[in-house]
C-alpha positions as CSV (number, residue, x, y, z in Angstrom):
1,X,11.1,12.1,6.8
2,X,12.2,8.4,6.3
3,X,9.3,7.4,4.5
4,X,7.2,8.6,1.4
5,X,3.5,7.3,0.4
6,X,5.0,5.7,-3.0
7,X,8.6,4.9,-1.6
8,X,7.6,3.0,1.8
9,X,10.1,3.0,4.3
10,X,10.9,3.4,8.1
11,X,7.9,5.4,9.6
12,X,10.3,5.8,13.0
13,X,6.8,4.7,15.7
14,X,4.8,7.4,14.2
15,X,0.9,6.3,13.7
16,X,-0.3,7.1,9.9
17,X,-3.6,8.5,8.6
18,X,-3.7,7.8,5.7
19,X,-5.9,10.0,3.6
20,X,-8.7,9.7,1.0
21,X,-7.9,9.2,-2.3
22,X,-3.4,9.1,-1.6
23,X,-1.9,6.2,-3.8
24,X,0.7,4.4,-1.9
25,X,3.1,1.4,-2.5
26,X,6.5,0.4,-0.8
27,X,7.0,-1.5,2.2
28,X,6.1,0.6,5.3
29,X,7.4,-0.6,8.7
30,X,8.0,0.7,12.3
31,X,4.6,2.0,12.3
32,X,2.3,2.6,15.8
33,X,-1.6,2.6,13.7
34,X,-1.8,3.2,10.7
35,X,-5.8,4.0,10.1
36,X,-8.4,4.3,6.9
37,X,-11.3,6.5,8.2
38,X,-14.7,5.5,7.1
39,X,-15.9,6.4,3.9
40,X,-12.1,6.9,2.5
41,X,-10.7,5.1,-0.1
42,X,-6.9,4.7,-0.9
43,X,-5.1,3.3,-4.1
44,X,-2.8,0.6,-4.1
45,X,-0.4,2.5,-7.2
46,X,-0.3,0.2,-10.3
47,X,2.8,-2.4,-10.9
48,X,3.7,-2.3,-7.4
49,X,4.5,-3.8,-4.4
50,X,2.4,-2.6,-1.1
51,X,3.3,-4.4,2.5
52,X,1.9,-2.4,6.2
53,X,3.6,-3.6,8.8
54,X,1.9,-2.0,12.1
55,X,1.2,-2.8,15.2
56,X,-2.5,-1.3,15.2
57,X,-4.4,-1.7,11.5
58,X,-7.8,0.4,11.6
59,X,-9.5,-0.2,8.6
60,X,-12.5,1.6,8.4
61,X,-12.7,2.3,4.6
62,X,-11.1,0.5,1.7
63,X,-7.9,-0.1,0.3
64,X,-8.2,-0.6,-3.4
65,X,-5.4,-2.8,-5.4
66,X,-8.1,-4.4,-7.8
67,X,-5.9,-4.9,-10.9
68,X,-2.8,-3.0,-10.0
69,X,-0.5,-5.6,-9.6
70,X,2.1,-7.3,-12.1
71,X,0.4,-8.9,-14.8
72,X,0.0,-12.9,-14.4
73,X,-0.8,-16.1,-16.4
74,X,0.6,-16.7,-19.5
75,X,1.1,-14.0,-21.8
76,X,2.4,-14.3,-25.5
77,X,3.9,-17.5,-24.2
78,X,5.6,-15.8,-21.3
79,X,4.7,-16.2,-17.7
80,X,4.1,-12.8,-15.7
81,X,5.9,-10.0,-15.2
82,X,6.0,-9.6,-11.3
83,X,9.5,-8.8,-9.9
């Protein structure tokens, strides 16, 4: 395998169900469909970066990333923390 749910990577054509409740991140690419059944949610993992590129993208349940990116704004006079 060329590819892990946290790591991203090359998914070599292969379609990808992704599963209820699997925390992923990375930048995945070389991907047929990737799909989200109905009902499923899947979690963007905190402090990370999360790109899909696909040709198909079936989206039937939600991707969650609500407040798991890098930190923004101005913060102790610093701007973010995003790479």
């Amino acid at each position: 395998m060329t590819w892990s749910n946290l790591g991203g990577g090359d998914h070599a054509g292969d379609s990808w169900n992704i599963a209820n409740g699997t925390t992923i991140s990375g930048i995945h690419y070389n991907i047929t469909t990737v799909t989200v059944d109905s009902g499923n949610t899947v979690y963007v993992a905190q402090g990370t970066v999360l790109e899909i590129h696909a040709e198909t993208i079936n989206m039937q349940g939600t991707i969650y990333g609500e407040s798991r990116g890098y930190l923004g704004g101005k913060i102790d006079g610093d701007w973010g923390q995003g790479p």
